[in-house]
DSSP file (Angstrom, degrees, kcal/mol; ACC not computed):
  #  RESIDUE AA STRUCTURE BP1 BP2  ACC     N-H-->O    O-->H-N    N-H-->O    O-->H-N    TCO  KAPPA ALPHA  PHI   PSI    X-CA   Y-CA   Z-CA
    1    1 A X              0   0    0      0, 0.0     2,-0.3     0, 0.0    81,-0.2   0.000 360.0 360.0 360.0 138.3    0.0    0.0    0.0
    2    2 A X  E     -a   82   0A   0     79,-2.4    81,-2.8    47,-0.1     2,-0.4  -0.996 360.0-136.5-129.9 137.3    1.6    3.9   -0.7
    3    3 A X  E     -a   83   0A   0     45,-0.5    44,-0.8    -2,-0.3     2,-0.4  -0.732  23.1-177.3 -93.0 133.6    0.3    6.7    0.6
    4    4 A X  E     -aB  84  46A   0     79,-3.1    81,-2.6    -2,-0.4     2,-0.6  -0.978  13.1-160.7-145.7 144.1   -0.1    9.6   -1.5
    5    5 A X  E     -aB  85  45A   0     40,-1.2    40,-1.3    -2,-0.4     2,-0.3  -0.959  24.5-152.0-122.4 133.3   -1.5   13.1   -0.6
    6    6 A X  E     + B   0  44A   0     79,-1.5    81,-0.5    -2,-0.6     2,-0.3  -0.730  19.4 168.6-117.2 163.6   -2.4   15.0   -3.5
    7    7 A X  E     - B   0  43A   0     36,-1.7    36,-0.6    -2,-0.3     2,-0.3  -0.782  17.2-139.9-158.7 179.7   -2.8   19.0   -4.8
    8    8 A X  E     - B   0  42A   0     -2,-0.3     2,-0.4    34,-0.2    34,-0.2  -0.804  10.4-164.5-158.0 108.1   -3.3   21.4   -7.6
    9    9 A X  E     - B   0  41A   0     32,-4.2    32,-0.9    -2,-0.3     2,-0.5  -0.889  11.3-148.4-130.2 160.8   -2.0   24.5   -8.6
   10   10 A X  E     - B   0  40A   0     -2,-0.4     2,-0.3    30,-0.3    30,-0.2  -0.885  27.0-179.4-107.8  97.7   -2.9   27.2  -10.9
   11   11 A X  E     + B   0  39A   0     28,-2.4    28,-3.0    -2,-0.5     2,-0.3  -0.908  11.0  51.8-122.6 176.0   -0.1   29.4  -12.7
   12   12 A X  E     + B   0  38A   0     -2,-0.3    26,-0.2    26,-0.2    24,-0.1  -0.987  56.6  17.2 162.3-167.9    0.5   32.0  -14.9
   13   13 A X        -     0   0    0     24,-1.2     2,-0.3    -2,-0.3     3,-0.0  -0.443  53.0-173.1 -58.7 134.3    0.7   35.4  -16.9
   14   14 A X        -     0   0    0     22,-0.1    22,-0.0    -2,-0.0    -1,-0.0  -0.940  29.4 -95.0-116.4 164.9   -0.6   38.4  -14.6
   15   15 A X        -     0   0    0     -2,-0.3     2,-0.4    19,-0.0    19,-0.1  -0.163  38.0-159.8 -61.7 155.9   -1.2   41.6  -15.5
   16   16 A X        -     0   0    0     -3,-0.0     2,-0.5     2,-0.0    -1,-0.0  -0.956  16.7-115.0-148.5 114.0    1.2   44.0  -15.0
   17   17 A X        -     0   0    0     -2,-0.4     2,-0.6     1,-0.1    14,-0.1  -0.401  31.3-142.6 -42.9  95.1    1.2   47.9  -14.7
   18   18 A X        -     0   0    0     -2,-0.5    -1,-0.1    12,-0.3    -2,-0.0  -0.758  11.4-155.7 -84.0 120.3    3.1   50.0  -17.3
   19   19 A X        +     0   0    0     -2,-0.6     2,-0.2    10,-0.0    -1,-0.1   0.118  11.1 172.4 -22.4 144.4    5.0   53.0  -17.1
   20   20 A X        -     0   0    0     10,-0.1     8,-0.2     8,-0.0     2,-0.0  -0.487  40.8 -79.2-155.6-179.2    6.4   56.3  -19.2
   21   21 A X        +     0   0    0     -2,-0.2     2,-0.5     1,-0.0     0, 0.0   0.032  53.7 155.8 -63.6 117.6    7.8   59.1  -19.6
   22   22 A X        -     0   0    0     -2,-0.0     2,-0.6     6,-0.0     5,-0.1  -0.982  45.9 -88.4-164.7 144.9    5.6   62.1  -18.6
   23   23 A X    >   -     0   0    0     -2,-0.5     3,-2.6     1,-0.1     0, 0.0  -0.727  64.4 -90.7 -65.8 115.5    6.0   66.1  -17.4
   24   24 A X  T 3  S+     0   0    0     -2,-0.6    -1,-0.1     1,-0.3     3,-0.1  -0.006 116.4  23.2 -37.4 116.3    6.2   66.1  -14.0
   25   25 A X  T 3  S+     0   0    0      1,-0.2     2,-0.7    -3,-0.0    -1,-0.3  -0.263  97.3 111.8 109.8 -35.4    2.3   66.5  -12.5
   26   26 A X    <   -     0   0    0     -3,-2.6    -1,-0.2     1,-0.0    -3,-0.1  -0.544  58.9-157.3 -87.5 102.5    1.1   65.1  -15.7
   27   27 A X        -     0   0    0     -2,-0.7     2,-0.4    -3,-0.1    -4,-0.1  -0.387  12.4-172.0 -71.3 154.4   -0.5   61.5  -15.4
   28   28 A X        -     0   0    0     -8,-0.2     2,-0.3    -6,-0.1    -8,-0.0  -0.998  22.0-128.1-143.7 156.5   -0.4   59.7  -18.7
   29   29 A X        -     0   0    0     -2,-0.4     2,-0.4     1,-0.0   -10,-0.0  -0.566  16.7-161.4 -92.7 165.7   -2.2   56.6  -19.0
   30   30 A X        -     0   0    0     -2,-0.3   -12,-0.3     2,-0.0     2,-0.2  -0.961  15.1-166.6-140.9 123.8   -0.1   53.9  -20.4
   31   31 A X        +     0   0    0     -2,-0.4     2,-0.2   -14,-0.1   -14,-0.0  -0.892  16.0 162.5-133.0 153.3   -2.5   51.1  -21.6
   32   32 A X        -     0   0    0     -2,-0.2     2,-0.6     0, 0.0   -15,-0.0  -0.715  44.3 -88.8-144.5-166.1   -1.4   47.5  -22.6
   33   33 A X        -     0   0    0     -2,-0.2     2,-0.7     2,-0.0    -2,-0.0  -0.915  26.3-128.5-124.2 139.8   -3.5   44.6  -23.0
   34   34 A X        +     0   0    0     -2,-0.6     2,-0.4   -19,-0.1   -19,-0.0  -0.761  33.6 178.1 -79.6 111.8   -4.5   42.3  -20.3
   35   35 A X        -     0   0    0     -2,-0.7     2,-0.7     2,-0.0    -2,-0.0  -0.980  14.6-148.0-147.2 103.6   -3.8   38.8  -21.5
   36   36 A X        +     0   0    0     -2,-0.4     2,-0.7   -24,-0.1   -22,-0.1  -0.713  17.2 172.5 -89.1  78.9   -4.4   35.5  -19.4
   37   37 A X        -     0   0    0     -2,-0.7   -24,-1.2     1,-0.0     2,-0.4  -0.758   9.1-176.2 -86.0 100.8   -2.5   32.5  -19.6
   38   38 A X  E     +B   12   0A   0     -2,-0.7     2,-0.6   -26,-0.2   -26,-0.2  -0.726   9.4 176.7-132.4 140.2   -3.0   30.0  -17.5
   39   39 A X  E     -B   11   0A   0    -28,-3.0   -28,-2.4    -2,-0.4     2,-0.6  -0.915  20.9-135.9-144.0 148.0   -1.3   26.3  -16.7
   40   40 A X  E     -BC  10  58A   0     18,-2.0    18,-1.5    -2,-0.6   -30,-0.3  -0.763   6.9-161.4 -90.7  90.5   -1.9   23.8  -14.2
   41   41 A X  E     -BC   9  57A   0    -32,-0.9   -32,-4.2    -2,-0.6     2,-0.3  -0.609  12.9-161.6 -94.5 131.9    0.7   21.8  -12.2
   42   42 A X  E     -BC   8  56A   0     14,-3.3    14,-1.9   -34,-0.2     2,-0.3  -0.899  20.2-169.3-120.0 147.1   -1.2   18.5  -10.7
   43   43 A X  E     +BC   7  55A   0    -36,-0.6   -36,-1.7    -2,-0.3     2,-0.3  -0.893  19.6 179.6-137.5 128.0    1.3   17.2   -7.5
   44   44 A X  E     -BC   6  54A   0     10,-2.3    10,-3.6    -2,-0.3     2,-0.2  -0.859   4.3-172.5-135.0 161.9    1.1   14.1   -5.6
   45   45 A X  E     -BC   5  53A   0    -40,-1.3   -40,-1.2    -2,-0.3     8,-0.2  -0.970  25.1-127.5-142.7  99.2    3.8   13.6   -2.9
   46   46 A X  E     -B    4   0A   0      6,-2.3   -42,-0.2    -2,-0.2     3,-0.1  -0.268  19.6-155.6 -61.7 145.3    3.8    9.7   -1.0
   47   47 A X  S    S+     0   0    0    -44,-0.8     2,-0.6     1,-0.4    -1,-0.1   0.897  73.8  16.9 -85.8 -41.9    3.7   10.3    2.8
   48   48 A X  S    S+     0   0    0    -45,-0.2     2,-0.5     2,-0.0   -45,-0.5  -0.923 111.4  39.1-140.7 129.9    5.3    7.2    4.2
   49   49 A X  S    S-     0   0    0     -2,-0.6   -47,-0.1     1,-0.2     0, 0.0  -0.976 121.3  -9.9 135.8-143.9    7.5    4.9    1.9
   50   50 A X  S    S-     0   0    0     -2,-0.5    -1,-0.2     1,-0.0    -2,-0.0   0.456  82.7-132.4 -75.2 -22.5    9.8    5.6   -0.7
   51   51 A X        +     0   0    0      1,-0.2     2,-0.3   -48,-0.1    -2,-0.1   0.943  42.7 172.8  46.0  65.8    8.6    9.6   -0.6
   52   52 A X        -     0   0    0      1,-0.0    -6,-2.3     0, 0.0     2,-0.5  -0.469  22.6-142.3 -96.8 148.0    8.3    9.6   -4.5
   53   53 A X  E     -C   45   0A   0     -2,-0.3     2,-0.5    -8,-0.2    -8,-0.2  -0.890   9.4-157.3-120.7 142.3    6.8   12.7   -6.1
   54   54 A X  E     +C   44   0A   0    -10,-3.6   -10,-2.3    -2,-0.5     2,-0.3  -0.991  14.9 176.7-129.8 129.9    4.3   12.8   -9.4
   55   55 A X  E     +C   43   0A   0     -2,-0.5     2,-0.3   -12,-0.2   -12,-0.2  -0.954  13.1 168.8-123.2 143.5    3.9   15.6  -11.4
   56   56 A X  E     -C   42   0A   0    -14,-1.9   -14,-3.3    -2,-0.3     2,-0.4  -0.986  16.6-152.8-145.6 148.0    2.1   16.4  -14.5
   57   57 A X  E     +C   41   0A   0     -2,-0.3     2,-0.3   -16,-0.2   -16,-0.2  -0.872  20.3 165.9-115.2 142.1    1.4   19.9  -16.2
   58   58 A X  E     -C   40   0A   0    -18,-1.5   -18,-2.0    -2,-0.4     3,-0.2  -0.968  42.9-122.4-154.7 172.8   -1.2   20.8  -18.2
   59   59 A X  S    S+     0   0    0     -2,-0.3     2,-0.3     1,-0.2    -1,-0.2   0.907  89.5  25.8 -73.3 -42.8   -3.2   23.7  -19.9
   60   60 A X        -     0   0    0    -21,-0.1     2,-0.3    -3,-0.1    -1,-0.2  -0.835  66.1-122.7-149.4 127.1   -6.3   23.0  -18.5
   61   61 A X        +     0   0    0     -2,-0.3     2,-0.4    -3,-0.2    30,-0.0  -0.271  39.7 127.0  33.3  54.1   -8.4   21.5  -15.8
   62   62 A X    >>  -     0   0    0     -2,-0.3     4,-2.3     1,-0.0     3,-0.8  -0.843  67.4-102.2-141.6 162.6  -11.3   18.7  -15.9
   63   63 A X  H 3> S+     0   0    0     -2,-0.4     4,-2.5     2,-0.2     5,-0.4   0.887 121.0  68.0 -51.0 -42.7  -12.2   15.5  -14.3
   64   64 A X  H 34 S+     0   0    0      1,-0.2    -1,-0.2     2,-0.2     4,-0.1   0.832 107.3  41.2 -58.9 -31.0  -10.8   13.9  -17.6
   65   65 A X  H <4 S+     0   0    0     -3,-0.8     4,-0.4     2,-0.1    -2,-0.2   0.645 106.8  57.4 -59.7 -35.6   -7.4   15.2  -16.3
   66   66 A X  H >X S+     0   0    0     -4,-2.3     4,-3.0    25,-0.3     3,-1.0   0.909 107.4  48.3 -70.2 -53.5   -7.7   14.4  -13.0
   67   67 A X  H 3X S+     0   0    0     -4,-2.5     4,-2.2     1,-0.3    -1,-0.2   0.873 106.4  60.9 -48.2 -39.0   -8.3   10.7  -14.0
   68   68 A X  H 3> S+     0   0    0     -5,-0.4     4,-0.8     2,-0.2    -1,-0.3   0.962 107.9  41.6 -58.1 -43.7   -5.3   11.0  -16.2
   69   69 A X  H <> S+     0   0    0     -3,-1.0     4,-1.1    -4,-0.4    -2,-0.2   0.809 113.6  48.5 -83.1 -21.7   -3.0   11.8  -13.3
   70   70 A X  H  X S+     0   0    0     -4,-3.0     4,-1.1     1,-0.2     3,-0.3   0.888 111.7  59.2 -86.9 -20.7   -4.5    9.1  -10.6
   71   71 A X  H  X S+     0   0    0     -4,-2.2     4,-1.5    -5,-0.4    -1,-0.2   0.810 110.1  34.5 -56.2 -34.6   -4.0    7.1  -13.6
   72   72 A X  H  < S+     0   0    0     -4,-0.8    -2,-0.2     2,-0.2    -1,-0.2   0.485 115.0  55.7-105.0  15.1   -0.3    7.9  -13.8
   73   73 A X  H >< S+     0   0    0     -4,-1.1     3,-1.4    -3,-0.3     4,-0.3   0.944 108.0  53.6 -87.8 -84.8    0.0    7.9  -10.0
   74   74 A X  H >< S+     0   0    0     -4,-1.1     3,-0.5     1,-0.4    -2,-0.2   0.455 102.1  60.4 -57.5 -51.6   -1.6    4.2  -10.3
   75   75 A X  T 3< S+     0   0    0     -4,-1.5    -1,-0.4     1,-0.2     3,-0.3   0.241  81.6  80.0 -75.8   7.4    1.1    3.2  -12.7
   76   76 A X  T <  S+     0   0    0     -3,-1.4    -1,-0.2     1,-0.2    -2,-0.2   0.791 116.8  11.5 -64.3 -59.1    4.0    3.7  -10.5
   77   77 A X    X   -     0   0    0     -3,-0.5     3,-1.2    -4,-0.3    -1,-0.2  -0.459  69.9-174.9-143.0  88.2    3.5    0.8   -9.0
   78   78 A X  T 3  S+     0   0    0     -3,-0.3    25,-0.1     1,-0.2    -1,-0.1   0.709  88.2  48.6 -29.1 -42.1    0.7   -1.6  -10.9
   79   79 A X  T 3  S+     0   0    0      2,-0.1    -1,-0.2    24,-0.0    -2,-0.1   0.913 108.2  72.4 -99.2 -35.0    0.6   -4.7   -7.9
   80   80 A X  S <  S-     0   0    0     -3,-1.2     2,-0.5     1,-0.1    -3,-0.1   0.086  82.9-114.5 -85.5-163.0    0.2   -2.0   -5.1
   81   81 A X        -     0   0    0     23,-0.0   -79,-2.4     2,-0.0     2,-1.3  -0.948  13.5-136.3-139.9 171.4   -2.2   -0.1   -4.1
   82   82 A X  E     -ad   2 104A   0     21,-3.2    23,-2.5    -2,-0.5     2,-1.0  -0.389   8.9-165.6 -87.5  93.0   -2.8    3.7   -4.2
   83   83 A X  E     -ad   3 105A   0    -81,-2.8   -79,-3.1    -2,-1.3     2,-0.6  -0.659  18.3-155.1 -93.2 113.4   -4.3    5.5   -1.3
   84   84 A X  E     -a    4   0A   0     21,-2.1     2,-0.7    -2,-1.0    23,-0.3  -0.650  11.6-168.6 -79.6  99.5   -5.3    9.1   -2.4
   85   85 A X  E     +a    5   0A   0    -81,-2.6   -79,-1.5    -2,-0.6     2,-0.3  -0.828  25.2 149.2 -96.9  97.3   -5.6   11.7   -0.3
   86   86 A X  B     -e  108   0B   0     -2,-0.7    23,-2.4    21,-0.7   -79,-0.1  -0.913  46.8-110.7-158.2 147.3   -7.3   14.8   -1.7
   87   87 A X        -     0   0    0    -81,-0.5     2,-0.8    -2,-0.3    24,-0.1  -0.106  49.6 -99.5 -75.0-163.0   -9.5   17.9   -1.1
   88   88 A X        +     0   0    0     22,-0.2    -1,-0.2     3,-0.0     6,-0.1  -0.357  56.7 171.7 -96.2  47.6  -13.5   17.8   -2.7
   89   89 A X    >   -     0   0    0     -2,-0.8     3,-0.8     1,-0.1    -3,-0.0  -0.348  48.0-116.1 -62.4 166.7  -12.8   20.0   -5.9
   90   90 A X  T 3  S+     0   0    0      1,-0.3    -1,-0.1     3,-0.0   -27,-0.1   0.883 116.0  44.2 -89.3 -35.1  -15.3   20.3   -8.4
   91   91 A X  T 3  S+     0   0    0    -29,-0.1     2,-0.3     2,-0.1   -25,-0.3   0.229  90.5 109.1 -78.3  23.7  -13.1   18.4  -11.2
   92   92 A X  S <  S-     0   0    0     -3,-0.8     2,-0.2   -26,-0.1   -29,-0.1  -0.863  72.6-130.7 -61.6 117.7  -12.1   15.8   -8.6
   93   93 A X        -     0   0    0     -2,-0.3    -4,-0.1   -30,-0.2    -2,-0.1  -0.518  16.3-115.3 -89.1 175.3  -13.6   12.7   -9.4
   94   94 A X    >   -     0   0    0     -2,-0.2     3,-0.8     1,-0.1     6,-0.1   0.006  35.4-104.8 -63.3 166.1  -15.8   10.4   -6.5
   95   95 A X  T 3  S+     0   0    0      1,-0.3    11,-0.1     3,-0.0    -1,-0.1   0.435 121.6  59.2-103.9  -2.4  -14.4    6.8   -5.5
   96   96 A X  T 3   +     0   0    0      3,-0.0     2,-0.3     2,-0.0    -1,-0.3  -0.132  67.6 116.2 -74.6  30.6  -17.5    5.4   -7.8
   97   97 A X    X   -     0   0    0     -3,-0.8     3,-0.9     1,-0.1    -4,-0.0  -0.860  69.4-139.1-129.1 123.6  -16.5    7.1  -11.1
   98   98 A X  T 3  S+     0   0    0     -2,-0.3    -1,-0.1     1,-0.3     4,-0.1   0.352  95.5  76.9 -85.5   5.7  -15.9    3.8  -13.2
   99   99 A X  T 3   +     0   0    0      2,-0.1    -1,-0.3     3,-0.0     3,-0.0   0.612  66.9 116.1 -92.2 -12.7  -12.7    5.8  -14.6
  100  100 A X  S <  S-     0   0    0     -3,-0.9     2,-0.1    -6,-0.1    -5,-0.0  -0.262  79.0-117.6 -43.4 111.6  -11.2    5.0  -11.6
  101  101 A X    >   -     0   0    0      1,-0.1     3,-2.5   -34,-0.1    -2,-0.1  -0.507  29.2-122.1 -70.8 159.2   -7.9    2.6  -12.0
  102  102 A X  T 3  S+     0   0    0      1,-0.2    -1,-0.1    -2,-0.1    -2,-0.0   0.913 109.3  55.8 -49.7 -54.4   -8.9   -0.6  -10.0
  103  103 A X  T 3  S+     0   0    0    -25,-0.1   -21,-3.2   -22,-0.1     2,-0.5   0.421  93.2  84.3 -73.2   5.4   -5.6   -0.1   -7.5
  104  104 A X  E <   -d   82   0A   0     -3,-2.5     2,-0.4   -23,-0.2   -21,-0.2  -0.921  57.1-164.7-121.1 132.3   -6.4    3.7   -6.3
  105  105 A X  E     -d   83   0A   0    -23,-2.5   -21,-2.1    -2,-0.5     2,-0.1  -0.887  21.0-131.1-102.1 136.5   -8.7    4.7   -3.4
  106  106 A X        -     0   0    0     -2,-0.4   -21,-0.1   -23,-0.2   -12,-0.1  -0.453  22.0-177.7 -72.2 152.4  -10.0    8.1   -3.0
  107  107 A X        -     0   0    0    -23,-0.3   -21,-0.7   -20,-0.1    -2,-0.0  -0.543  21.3-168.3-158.4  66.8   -9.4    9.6    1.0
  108  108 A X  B     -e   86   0B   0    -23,-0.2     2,-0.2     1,-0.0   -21,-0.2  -0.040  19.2-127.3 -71.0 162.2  -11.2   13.4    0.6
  109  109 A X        -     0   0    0    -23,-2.4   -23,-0.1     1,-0.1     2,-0.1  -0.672  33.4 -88.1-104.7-169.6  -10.6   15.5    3.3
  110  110 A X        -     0   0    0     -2,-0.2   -22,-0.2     1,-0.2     2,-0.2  -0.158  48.6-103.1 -94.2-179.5  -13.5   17.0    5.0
  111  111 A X              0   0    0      1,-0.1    -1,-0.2   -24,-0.1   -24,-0.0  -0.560 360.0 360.0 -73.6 157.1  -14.9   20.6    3.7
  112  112 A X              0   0    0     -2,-0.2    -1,-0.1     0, 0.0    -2,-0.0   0.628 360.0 360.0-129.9 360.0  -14.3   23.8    5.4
């Protein structure tokens, strides 16, 4: 059995405030364009064991993804199995969702 506590983070482009050149007193707008780029890093980290780390990046975010990664969590070690520790996001799937590989159990924490 490996214990594995899992996360999600969100990066990217932010906006940023541009400068110039101006006569002193004189505001001058300085206008750019706001432009969002956004990429995902999915994390899991084993608590007790070998203290192995999974990562996978992606552009974006769904249940179809999530499955992808407990999929590649799951494939670490085929024979064992995968205990999942993870909060109740809304693309997180449930410990019935038949896309579940056989060897990984879902462990949500509670809400807050």
């Amino acid at each position: 059995m490996r214990l594995w506590v899992l996360a999600e983070l969100r990066y990217g482009l932010l906006p940023v405030i541009r400068r110039c050149w101006a006569l002193q007193g004189v505001r001058v707008p300085a206008s750019y364009a706001t432009r969002y780029q956004w990429g995902y890093l999915h994390e899991a980290m084993e608590v007790d064991g070998a203290n192995a780390m999974e990562l996978l990046f992606t552009p974006c975010i769904d249940q179809d993804v999530h499955v992808l990664f407990l999929t590649q969590i799951s494939q670490t070690e085929p024979d064992a199995v995968h205990v999942i520790i993870q909060d109740q996001a809304g693309f997180h799937v449930g410990a019935a969702d038949p896309r579940l590989p056989a060897n990984v159990r879902l462990l949500p924490l509670p809400p807050y």
